[in-house]
C-alpha positions as CSV (number, residue, x, y, z in Angstrom):
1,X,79.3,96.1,141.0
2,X,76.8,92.7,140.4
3,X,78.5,89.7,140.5
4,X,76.6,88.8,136.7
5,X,77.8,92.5,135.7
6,X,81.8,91.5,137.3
7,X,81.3,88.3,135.2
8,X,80.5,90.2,132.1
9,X,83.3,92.4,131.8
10,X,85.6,89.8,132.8
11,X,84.6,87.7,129.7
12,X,85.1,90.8,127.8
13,X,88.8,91.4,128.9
14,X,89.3,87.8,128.6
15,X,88.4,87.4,125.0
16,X,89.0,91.1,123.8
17,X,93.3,90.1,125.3
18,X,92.8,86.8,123.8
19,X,91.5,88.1,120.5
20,X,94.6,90.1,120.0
21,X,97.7,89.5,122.5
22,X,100.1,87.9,119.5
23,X,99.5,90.1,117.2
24,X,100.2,93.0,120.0
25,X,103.0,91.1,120.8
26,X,104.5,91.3,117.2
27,X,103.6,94.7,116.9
28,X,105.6,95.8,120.3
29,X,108.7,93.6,119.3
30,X,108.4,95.0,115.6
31,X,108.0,98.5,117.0
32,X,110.7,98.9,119.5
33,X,113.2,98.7,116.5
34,X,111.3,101.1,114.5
35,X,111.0,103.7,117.6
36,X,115.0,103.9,116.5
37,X,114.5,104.2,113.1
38,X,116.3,107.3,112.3
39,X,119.2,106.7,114.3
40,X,119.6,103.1,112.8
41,X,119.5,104.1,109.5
42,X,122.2,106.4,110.5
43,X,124.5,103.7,111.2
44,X,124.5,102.6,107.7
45,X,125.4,106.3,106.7
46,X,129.2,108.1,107.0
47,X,129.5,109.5,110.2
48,X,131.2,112.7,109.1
49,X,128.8,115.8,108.9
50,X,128.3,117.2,105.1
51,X,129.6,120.8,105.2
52,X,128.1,123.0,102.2
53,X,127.3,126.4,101.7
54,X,124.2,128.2,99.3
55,X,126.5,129.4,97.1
56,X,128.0,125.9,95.7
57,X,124.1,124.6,95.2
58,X,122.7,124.6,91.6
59,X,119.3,125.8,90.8
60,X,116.8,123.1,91.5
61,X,115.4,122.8,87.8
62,X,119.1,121.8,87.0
63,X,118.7,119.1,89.0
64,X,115.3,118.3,88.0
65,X,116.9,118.2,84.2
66,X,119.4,116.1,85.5
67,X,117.4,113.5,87.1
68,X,114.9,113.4,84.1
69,X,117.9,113.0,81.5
70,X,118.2,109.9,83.3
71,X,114.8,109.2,82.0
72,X,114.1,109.8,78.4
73,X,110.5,110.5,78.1
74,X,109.6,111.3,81.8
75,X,108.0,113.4,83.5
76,X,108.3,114.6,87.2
77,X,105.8,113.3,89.7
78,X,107.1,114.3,92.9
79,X,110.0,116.3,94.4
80,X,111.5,116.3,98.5
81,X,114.0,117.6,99.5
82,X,116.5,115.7,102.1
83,X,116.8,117.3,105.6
84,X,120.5,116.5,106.7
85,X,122.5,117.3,103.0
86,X,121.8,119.2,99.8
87,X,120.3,116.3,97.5
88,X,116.7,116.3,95.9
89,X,114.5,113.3,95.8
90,X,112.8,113.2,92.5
91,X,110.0,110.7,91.3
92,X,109.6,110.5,87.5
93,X,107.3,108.3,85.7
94,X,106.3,108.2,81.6
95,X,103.0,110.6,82.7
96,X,102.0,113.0,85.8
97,X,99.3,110.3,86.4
98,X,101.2,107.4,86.1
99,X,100.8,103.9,88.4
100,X,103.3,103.7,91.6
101,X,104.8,100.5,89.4
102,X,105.9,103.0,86.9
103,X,107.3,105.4,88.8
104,X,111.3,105.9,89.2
105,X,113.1,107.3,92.2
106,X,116.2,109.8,91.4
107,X,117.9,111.6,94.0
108,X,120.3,114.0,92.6
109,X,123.2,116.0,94.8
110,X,122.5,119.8,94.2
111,X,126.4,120.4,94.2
112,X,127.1,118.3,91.3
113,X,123.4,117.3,89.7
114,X,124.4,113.7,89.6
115,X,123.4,111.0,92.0
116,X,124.8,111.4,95.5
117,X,127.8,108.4,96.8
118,X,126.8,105.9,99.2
119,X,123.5,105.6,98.6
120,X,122.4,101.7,98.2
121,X,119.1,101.4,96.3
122,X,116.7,98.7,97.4
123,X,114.5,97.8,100.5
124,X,116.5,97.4,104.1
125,X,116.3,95.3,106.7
126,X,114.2,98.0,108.4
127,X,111.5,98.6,105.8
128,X,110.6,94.8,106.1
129,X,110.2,95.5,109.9
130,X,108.3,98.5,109.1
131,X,105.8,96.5,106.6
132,X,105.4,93.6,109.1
133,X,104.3,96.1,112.3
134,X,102.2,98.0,109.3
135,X,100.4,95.3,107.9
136,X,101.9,92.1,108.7
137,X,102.9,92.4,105.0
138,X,99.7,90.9,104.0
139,X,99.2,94.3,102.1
140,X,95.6,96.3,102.5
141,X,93.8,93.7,104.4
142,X,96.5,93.1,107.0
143,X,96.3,96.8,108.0
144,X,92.9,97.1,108.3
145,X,93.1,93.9,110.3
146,X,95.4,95.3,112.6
147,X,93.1,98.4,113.0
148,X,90.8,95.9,114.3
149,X,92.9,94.2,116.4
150,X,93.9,98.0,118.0
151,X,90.1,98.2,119.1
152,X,90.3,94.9,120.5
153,X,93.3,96.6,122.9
154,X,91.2,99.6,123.8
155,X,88.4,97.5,124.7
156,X,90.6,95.5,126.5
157,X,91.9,98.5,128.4
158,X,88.9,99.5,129.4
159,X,87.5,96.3,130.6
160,X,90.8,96.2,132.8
161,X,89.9,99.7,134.3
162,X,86.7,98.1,134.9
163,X,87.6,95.2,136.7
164,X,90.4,96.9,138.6
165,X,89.2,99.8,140.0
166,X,86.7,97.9,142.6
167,X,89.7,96.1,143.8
168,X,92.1,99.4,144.1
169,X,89.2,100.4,146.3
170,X,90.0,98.4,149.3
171,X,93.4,97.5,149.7
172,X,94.4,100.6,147.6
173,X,96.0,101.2,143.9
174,X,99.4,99.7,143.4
175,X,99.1,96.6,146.3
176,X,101.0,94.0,145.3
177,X,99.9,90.9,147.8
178,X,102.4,89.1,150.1
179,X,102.5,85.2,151.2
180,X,100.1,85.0,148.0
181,X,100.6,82.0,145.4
182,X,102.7,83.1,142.1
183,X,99.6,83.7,140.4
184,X,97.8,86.0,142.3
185,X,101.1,87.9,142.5
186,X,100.9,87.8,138.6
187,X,98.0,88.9,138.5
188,X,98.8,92.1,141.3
189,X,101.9,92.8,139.4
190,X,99.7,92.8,135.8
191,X,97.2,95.3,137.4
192,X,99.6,97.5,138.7
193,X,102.0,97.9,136.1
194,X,99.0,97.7,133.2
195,X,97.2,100.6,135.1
196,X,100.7,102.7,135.4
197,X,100.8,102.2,131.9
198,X,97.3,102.7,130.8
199,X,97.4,106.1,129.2
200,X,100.4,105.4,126.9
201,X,98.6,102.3,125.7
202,X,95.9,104.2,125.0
203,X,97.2,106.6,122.9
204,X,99.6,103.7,121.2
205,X,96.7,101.5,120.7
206,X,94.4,104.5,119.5
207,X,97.1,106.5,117.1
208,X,98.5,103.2,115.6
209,X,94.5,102.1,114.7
210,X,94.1,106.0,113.0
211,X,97.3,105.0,110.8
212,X,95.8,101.7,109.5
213,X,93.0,104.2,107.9
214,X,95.6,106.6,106.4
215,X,94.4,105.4,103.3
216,X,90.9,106.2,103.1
217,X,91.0,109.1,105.2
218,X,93.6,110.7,102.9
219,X,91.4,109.5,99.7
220,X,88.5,111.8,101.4
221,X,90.6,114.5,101.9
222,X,91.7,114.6,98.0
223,X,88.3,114.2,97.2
224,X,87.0,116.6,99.4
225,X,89.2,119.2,100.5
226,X,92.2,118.9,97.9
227,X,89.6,118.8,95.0
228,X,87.9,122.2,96.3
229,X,91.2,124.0,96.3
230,X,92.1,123.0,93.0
231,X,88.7,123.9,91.5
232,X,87.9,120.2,90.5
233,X,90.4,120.7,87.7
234,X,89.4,117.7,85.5
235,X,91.3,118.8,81.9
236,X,94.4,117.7,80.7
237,X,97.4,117.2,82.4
238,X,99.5,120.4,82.4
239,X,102.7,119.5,80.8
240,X,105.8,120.3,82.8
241,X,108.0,122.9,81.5
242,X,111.7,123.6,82.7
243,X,111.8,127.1,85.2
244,X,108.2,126.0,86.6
245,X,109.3,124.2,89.8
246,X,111.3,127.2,90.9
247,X,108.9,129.8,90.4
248,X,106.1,127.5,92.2
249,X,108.7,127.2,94.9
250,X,109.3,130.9,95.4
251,X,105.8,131.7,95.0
252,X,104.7,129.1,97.3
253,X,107.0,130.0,100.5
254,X,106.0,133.5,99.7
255,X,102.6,133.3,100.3
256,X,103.3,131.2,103.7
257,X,106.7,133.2,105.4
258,X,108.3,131.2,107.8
259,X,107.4,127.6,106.5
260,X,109.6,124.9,104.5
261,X,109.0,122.7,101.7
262,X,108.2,119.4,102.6
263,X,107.6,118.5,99.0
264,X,106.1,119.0,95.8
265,X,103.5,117.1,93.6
266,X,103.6,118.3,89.9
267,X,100.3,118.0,87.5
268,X,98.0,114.4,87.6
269,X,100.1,113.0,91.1
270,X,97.9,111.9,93.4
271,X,97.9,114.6,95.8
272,X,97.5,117.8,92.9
273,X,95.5,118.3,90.2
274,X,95.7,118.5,86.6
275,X,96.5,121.8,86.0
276,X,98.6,122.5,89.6
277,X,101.5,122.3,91.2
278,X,100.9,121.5,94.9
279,X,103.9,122.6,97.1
280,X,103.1,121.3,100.4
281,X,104.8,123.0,103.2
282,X,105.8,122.4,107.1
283,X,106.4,124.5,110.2
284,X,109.6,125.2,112.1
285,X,108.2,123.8,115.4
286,X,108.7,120.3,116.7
287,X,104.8,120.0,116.8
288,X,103.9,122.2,113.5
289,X,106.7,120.6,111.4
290,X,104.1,117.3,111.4
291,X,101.6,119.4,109.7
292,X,101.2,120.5,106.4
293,X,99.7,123.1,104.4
294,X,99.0,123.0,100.4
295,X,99.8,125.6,98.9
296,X,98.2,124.9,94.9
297,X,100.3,127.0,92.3
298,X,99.3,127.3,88.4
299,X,101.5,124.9,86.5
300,X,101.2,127.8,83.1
301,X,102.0,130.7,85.4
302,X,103.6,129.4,88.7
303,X,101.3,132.4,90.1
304,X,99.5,130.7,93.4
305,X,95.9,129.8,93.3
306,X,95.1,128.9,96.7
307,X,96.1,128.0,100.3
308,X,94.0,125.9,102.9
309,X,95.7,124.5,106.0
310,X,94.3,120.9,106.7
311,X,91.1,120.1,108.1
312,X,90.8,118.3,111.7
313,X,90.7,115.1,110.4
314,X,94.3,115.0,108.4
315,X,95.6,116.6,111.2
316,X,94.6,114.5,113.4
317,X,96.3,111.9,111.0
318,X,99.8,113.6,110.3
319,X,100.2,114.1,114.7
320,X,99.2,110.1,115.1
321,X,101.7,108.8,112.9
322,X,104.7,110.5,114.3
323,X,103.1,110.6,118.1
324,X,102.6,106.6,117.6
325,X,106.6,106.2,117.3
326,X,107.1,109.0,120.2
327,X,108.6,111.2,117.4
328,X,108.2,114.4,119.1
329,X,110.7,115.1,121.8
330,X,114.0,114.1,120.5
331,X,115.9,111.1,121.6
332,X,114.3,111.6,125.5
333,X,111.1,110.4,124.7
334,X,112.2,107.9,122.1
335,X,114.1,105.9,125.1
336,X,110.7,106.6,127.0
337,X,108.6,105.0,124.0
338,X,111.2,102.1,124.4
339,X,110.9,101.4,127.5
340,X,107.4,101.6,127.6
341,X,106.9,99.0,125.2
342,X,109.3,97.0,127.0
343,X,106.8,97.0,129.9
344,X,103.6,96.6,127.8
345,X,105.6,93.0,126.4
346,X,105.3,92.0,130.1
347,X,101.9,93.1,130.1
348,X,101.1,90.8,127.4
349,X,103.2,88.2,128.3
350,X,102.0,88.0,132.2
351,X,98.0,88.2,131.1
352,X,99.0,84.8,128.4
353,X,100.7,83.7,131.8
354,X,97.7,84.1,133.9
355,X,95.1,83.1,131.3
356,X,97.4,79.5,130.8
357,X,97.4,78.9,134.0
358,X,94.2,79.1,135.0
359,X,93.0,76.0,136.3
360,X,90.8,74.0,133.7
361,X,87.9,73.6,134.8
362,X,87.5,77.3,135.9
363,X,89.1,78.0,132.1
364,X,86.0,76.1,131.2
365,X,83.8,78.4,132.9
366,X,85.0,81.3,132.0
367,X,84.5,80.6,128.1
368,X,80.7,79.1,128.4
């Protein structure tokens, strides 16, 4: 490689680290928390496994009634279903179309259609840490400015493969040098253990810059995909009536065997249409349970109108947000993901190390 061509991409690792080593920094302290999420939030939760059989559970549109006589006047928006115990999560709001700011959260225990015990409404310690890795919780523009800091890393990365690959040439990948000063050690021990670590910052850097654009990518989808399923229903919203969630739920895991519900979006949410319910539905695989399919039911018949699994794109989208957090393999790669963004801090930290001590003058260089 030219010297002039050596200098360039050195610049461009300089300033593309420079550019966005603190807020990577935040990011890999905020995340190694939130690589634990699950089992965290399981502290806060009784230890002693819920033990309950189909035959104590009510119908689901008791539940429903439940929740909404909680409500006078609302209308369900959205329904989930917990994983762990019987309870439904159901969102209610004065109208299927109504603002998030509207909206109330009800989840109801399907053994005794009132709220479940323990449960301790408001936000945790661990959604703040989840909004400060997400966007700094500066809202919109601090996740699209952490999208741009992600590119920043991968050009960073690559600039380091760059620069590195002449010099694991001679004395050979991995060399550490001996009877060196602290710095160029530093600077061995940076190479080495960024280059071990390449691909897994890659695909860190690269899933966690796909989540900051969740947003519009899943606003194409609704106005692309979801809105040619649903027929570009533009009428008035369907009003709900009690028995139709059931009957969309049978239909719905009908027409898809060996899938479960995720959840449900009822007429004028977001992710339906006007005259649907959408029953979206996951796999029983580690990898498939990440994807969903839409399965759009008739809110007057509950008589399905059409299934469409996901296009590339919003798959590629529901396997980066999990795959981001190393949510795939079980606790395993979860202490893997931990201790890999253990190693990336030192990463960081050693190129701030061996960009601050740089002597001055050759600092001075380096940024003409």
């Amino acid at each position: 490689m030219k010297p002039a061509t050596l200098r360039a991409w050195s610049k461009v690792h300089t300033w593309s680290s420079l550019t966005c080593t603190l807020f990577l920094l935040i990011l890999t302290l905020t995340g190694l928390p939130l690589i634990f999420h699950d089992e965290i939030d399981g502290l806060s939760k009784s230890t002693r496994p819920e033990h309950w059989s189909a035959a104590e559970l009510l119908p689901v549109d008791r539940a429903m009634a439940a929740a909404l006589a909680r409500h006078p006047g609302s209308v369900p928006i959205y329904l989930s279903f917990d994983e762990d115990r019987p309870v439904i999560n159901l969102t209610t709001g004065p109208t299927g179309d109504a603002p998030e700011a509207a909206m109330q959260f009800n989840p109801i225990d399907l053994r005794t259609a009132t709220p479940p015990h323990g449960d301790a409404p408001g936000h945790g310690v661990m959604d703040t840490v989840l909004d400060l890795h997400k966007d700094l919780l500066l809202g919109k523009v601090g996740e699209y400015f952490l999208g741009a800091m992600g590119l920043c890393f991968a050009l960073a990365l690559v600039s380091g493969v760059v620069l590195y690959a002449p010099f694991a040439r001679k004395p050979g990948f991995a060399t550490v040098r001996r009877g060196k000063s602290n710095r160029l050690r530093w600077l061995d021990w940076h190479n080495v253990i960024g280059g071990v670590t390449l691909a897994w910052a890659m695909v860190v850097g690269l899933t966690g810059t796909i989540n900051t654009l969740a947003d519009p990518i899943t606003a194409w989808w609704r106005g692309d995909a979801l809105a040619r399923l649903a027929h570009d229903s533009t009428g008035p919203i369907v009003p709900y009536r009690p028995g139709i969630a059931a009957l969309a739920l049978r239909h719905a895991q009908a027409a898809v065997p060996g899938m479960t519900v995720q959840f449900v979006a009822f007429p004028g949410a977001a992710f339906s249409s006007h005259d649907h319910i959408a029953v979206y539905l996951k796999g029983a695989t580690p990898l498939t349970a990440k994807l969903l399919t839409p399965v759009m039911v008739d809110a007057r018949t509950g008589q399905v109108d059409g299934v469409a699994p996901m296009p590339w794109y919003m798959k590629g989208l529901l396997l980066a947000q999990p795959l981001h957090f190393g949510d795939y393999g079980g606790l395993a790669m979860k202490i893997l993901w931990a201790l890999l963004d253990l190693v990336s801090i030192v990463v960081l930290g050693s190129g701030l190390y061996l960009w601050l001590g740089k002597p001055r003058p050759a600092r001075k260089a380096r940024a003409a």
